[in-house]
ChimeraX commands (.cxc) that place a marker at each C-alpha (Angstrom):
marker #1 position 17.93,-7.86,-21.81 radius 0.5
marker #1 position 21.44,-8.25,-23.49 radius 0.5
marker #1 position 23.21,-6.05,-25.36 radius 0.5
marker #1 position 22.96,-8.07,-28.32 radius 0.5
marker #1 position 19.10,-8.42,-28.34 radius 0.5
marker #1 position 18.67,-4.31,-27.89 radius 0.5
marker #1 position 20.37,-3.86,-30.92 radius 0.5
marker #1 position 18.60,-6.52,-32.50 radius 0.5
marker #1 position 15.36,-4.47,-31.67 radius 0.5
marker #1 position 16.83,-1.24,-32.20 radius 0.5
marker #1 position 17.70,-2.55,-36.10 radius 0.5
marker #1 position 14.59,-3.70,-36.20 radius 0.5
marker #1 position 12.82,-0.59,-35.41 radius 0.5
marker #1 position 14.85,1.44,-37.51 radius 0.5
marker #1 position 14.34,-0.32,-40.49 radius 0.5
marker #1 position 10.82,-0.17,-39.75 radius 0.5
marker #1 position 10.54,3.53,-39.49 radius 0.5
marker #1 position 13.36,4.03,-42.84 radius 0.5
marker #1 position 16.36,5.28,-41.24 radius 0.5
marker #1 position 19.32,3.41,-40.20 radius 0.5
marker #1 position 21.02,3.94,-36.80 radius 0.5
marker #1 position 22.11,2.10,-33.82 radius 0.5
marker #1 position 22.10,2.41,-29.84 radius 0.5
marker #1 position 25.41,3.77,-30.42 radius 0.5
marker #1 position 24.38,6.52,-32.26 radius 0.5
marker #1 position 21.57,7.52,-30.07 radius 0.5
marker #1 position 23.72,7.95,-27.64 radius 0.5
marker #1 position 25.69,10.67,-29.36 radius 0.5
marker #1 position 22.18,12.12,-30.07 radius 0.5
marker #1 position 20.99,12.09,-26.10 radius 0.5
marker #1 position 24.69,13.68,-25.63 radius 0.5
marker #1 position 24.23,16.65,-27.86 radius 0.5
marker #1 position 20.50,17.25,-26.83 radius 0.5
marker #1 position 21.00,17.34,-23.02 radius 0.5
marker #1 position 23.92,19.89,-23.94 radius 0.5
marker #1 position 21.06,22.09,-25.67 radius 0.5
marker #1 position 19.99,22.88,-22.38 radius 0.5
marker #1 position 22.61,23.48,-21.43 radius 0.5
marker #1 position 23.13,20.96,-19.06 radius 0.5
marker #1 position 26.20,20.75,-17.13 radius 0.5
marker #1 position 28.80,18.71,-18.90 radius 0.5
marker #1 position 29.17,16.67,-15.68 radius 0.5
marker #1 position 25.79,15.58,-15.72 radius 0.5
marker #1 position 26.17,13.95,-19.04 radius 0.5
marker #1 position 29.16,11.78,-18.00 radius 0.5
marker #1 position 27.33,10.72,-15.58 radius 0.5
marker #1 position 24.35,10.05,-17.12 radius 0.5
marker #1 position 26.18,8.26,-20.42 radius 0.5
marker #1 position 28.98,6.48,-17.89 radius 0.5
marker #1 position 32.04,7.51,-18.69 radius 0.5
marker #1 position 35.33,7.86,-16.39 radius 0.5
marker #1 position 37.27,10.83,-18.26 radius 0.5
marker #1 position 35.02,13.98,-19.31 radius 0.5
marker #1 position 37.25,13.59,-23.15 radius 0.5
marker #1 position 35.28,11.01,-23.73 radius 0.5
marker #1 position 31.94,12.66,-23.10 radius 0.5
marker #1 position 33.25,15.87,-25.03 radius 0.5
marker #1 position 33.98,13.79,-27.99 radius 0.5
marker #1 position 29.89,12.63,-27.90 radius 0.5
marker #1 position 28.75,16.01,-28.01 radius 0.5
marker #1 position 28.25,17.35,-31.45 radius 0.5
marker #1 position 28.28,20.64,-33.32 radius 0.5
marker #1 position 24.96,21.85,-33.68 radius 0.5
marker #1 position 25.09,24.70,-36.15 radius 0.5
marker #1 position 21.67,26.58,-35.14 radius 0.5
marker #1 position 23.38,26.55,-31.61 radius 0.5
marker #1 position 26.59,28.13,-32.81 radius 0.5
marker #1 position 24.26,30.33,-35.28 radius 0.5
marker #1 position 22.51,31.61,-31.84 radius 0.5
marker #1 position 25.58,31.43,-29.62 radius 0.5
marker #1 position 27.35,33.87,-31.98 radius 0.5
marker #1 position 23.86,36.63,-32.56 radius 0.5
marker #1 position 24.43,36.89,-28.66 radius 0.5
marker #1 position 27.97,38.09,-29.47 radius 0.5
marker link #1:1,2 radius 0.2
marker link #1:2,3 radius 0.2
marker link #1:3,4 radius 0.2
marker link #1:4,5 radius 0.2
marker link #1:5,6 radius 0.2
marker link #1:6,7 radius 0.2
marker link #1:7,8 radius 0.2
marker link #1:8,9 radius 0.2
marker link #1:9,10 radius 0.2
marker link #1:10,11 radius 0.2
marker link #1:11,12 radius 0.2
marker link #1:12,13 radius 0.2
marker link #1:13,14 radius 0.2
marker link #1:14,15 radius 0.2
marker link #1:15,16 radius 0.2
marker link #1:16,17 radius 0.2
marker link #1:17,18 radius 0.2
marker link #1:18,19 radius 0.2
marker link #1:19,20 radius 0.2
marker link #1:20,21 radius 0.2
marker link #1:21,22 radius 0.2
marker link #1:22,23 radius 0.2
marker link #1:23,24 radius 0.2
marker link #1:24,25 radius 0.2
marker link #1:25,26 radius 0.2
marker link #1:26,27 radius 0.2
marker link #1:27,28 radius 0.2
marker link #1:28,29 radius 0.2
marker link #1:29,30 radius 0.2
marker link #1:30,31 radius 0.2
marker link #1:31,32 radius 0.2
marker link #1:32,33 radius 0.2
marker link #1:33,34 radius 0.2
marker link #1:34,35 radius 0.2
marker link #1:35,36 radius 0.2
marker link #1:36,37 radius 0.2
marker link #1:37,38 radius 0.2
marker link #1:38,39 radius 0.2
marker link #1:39,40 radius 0.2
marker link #1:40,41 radius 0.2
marker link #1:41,42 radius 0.2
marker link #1:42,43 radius 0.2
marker link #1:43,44 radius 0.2
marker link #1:44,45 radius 0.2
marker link #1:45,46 radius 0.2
marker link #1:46,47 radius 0.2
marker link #1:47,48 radius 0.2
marker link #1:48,49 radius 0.2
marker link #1:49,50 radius 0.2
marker link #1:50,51 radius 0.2
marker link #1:51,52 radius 0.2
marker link #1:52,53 radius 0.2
marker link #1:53,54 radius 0.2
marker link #1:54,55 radius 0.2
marker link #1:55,56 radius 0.2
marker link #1:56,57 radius 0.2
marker link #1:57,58 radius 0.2
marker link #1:58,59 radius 0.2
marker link #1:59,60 radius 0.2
marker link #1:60,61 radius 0.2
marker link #1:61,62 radius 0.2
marker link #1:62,63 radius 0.2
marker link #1:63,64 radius 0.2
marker link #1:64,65 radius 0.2
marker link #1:65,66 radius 0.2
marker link #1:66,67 radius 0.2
marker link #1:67,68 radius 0.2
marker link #1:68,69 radius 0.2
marker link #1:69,70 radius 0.2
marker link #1:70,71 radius 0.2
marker link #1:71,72 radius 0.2
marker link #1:72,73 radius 0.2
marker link #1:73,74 radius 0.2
view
C-alpha cells in the first residue's frame, strides 16, 4: 500500500467518524501516548524511525494531566 492511498483511507475514515486528522498527526498522538508509560524515549525513535532523538522530542506533546500529576508528586 502507498503512502498516498493510506492517506486516502485515513481521510476517508476521518471524515466518516467527524474529525479531521491525518497519518501525520497520529503519529504525534502514538508519540505522546507511548511516553505516558513512560516508555523510554529510545524506544519511540525507534519505533517512529527517526535518526536524531530532537526529532522524536519534538513529537512528544505536553499533556497537562501528566504535568498536573508529575507536579502533586513534587
Amino acid at each position: 500500500m502507498s503512502q498516498n492511498q493510506l492517506t486516502h483511507i485515513f481521510r476517508h475514515i476521518s471524515d466518516l467518524v467527524g474529525f479531521t486528522s491525518s497519518p501525520h498527526r497520529f503519529r504525534h498522538t502514538v508519540a505522546t501516548q507511548l511516553m505516558k508509560k513512560p516508555e523510554n524515549v529510545y524506544v519511540v525513535q525507534k519505533l517512529l524511525g527517526h535518526k536524531d532523538i530532537s526529532v522524536t522530542l519534538g513529537y512528544i506533546e505536553h499533556d497537562v494531566e501528566m504535568l498536573r500529576e508529575t507536579v502533586n508528586l513534587l
